[in-house]
C-alpha positions as CSV (number, residue, x, y, z in Angstrom):
1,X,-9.8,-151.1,-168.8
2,X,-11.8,-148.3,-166.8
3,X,-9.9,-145.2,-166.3
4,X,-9.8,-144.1,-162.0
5,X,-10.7,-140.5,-161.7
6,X,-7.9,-138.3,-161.4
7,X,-8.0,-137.6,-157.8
8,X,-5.3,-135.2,-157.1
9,X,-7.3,-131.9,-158.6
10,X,-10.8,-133.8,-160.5
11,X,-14.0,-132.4,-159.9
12,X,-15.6,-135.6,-161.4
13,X,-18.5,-136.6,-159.3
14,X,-18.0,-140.1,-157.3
15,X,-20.0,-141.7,-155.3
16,X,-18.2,-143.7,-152.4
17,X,-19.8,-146.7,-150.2
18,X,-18.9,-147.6,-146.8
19,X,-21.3,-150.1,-144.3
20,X,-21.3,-149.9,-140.7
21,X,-23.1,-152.7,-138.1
22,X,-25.3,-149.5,-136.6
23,X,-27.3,-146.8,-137.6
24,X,-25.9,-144.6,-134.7
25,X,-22.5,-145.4,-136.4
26,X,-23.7,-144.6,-139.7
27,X,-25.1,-141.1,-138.8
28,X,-21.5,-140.3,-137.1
29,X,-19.7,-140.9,-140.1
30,X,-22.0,-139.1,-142.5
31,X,-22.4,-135.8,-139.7
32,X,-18.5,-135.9,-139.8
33,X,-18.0,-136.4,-143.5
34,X,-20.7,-133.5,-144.2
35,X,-18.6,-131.3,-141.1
36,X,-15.8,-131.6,-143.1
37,X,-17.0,-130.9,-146.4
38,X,-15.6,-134.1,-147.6
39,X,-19.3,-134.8,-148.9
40,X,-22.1,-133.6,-150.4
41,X,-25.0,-135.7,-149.6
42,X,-25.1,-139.2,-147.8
43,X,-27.7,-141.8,-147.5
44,X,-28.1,-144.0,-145.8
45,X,-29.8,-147.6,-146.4
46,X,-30.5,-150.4,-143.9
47,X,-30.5,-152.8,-142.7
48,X,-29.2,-154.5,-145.3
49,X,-27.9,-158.1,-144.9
50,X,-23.9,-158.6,-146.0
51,X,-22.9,-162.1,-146.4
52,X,-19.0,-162.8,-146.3
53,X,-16.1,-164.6,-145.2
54,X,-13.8,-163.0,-142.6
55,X,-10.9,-164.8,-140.6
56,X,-12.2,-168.0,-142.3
57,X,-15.8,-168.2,-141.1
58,X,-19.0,-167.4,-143.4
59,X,-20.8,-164.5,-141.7
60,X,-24.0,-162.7,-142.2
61,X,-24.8,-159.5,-140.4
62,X,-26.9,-156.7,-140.6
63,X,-25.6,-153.8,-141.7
64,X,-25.9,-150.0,-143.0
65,X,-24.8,-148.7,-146.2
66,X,-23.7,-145.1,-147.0
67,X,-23.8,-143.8,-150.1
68,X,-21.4,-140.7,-150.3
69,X,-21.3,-138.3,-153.2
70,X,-18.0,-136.1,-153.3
71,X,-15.8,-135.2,-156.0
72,X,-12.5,-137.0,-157.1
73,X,-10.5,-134.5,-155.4
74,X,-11.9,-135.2,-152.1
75,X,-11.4,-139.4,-152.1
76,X,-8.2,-139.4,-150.8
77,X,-8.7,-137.3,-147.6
78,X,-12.5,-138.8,-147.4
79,X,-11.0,-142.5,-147.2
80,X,-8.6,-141.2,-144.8
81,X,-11.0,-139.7,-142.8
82,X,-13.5,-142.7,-143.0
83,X,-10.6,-144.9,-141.9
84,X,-9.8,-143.1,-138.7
85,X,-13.1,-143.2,-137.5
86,X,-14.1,-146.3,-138.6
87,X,-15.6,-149.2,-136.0
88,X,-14.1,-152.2,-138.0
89,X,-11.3,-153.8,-138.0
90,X,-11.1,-153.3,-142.0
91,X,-13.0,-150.8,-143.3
92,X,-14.9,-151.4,-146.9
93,X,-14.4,-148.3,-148.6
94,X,-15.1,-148.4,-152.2
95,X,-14.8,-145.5,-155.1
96,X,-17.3,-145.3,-157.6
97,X,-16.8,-142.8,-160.6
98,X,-20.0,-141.1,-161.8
99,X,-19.8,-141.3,-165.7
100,X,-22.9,-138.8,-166.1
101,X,-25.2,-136.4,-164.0
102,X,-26.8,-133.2,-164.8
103,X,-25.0,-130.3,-164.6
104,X,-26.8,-128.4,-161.9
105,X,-26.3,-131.2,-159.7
106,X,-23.0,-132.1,-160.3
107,X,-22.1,-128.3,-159.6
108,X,-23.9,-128.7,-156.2
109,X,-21.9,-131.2,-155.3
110,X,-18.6,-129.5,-156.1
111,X,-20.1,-126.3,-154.7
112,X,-20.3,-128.6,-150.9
113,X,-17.1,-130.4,-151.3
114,X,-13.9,-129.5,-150.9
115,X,-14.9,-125.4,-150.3
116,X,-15.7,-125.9,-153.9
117,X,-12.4,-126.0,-155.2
């Protein structure tokens, strides 16, 4: 069984991903998230193609993906915050824990998330 991060006061390095039907969407979410210091770095990929079933229909739609690195102590107010300005419906918001890094980066990250504390 894997382990979730501790999220109430973990500086473990995650790595979240979210998609979005627009690049313009995309770049709002990730200037927000960075605003906020909920995030590190984001990137984003696209356009990807995401193939799914939703309301009982197969759909495939072009899509961005952000990556967003943060620390476990952020996820809870970064999903919040993704949620609420979100353009779907249902949001995919997805935690990833980082098992390994270097040290200088991972103390970047902690050093732009979360005023570092």
């Amino acid at each position: 069984m894997i382990s979730m991060p501790d999220t109430s006061h973990d500086n473990q390095l995650v790595i979240c991903m979210t998609t979005t039907s627009s690049l313009a969407d995309a770049q709002s979410i990730a200037k927000t998230l960075l605003d906020l210091s909920l995030a590190a770095c984001i990137q984003i990929d696209g356009p990807i193609q995401s193939h799914y079933r939703w309301d009982g229909a197969t759909h495939c739609d072009d899509e961005y993906r952000l990556m967003i690195k943060t620390v476990a102590v952020s996820w809870l107010r970064l999903k919040e915050c993704i949620q609420k300005i979100y353009p779907y419906e249902e949001p995919e918001i997805i935690l990833v824990p980082v098992r390994d890094s270097t040290s200088g980066y991972r103390d970047w990250v902690i050093s732009q998330t979360n005023d570092g504390t």
